[in-house]
VEXZA-478385 format. One record per residue: residue in three letters; x, y, z of N, C-alpha, C in turn. Coordinates in steps of 0.05 Angstrom, whole numbers, padded with zeros to 5 digits, always signed. Each point is the difference from the previous one (the first is absolute). Last residue first. Layout:
<atoms>
alaXYZXYZXYZ/...
</atoms>
This chain:
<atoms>
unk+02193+01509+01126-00014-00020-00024-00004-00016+00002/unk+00030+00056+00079-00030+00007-00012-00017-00020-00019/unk+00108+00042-00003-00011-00007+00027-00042+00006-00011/unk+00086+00009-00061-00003-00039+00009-00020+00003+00025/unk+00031+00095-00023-00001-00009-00027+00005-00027+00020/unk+00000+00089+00039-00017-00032+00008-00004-00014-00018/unk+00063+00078-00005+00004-00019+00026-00021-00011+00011/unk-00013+00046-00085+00029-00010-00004+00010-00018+00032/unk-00077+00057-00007-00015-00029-00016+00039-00016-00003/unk-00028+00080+00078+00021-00001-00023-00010-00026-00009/unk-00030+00022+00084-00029+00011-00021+00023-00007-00032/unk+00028-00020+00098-00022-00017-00007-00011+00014-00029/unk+00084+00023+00021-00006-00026+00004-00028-00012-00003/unk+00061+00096+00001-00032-00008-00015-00002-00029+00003/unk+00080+00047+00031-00024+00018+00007-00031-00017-00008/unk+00113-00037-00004-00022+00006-00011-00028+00009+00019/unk+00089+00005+00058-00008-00021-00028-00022+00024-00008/unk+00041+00008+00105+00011-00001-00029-00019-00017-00019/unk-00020+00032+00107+00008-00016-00019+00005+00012-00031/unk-00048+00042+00066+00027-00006+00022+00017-00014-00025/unk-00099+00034-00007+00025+00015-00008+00027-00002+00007/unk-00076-00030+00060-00002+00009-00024+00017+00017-00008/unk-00002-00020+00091+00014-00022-00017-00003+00005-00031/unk-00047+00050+00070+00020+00003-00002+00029-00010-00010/unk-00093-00028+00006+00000+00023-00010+00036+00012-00001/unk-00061-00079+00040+00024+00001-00018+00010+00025-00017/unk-00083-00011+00059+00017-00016+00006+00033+00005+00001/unk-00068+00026-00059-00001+00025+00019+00021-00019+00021/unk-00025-00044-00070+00012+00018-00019+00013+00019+00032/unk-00060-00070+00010+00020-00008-00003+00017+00020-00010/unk-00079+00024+00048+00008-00009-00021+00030-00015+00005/unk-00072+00024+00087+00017+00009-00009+00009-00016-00036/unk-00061-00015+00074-00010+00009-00021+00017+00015-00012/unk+00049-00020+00093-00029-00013-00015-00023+00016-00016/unk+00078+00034+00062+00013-00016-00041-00019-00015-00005/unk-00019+00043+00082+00011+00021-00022+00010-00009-00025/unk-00022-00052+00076-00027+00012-00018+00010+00019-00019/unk+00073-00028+00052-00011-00023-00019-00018+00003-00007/unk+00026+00063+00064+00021-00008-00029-00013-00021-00017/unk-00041+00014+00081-00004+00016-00010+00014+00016-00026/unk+00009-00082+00060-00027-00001-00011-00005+00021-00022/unk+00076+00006+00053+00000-00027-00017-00024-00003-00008/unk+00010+00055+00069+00005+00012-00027+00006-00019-00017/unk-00052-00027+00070-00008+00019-00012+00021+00006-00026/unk+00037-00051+00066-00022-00015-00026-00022+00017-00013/unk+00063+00039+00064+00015-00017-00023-00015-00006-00014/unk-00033+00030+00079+00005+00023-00018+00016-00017-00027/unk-00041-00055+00064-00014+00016-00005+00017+00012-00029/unk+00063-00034+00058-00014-00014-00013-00018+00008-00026/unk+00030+00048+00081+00015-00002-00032-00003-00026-00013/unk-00060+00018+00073+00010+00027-00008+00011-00015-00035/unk+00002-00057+00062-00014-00003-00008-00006+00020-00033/unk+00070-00006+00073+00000-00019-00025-00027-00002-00015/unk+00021+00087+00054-00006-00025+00014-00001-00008-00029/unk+00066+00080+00016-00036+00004-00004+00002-00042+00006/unk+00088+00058-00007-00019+00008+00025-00033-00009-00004/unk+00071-00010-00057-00012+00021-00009-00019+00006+00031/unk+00074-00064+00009+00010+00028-00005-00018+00018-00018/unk-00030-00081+00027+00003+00011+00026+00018+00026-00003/unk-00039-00064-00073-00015+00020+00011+00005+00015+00020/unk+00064-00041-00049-00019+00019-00009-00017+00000+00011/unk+00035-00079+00037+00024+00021+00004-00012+00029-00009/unk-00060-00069+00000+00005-00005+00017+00019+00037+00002/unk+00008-00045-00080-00035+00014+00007+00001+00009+00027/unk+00071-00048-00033-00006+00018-00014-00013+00018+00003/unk-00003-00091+00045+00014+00024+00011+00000+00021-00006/unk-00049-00061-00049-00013+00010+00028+00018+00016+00003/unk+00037-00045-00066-00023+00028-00003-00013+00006+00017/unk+00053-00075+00011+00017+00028-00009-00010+00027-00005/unk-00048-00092+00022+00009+00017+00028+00024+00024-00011/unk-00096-00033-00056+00032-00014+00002+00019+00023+00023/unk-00118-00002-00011+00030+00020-00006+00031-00024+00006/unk-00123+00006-00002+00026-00015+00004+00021+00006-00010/unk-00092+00046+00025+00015-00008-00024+00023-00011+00016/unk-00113+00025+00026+00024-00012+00002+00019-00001-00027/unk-00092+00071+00027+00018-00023-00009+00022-00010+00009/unk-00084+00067+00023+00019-00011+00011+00005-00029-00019/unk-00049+00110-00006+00001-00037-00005+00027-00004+00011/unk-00057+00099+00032+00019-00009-00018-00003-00045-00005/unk-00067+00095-00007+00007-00022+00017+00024-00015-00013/
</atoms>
């Protein structure tokens, strides 16, 4: 059974909407629906996700020292 909500749309994005749905031929609702699905279904995908897995592709992007946190030479004043 389907639910019936209200959303309030600023009149640029009605049209938007309005305009896509009539050249996918399917009812505002339709794509509605289908949008917030896949927006639902991207964003479960990065939940329980790491910070590392996140950013994964950023590792290794940068320059410097390798050992920051474990080198006693780059935490010598931090702690005492």
């Amino acid at each position: 059974m389907l639910k019936t909500i209200t959303v309030k749309l600023p009149d640029e994005l009605f049209q938007k909407l309005c305009a896509t749905a009539e050249r996918a031929a399917t009812s505002r609702s339709t794509l509605i629906r289908t949008a917030l699905l896949a927006y639902l279904e991207e964003a479960g995908e990065s939940a329980g996700l790491s910070c590392l897995d996140l950013a994964r592709d950023l590792c290794g992007s940068l320059e410097g020292p390798e050992d920051l946190s474990s080198n006693p030479k780059h935490l010598q004043g931090y702690g005492a």
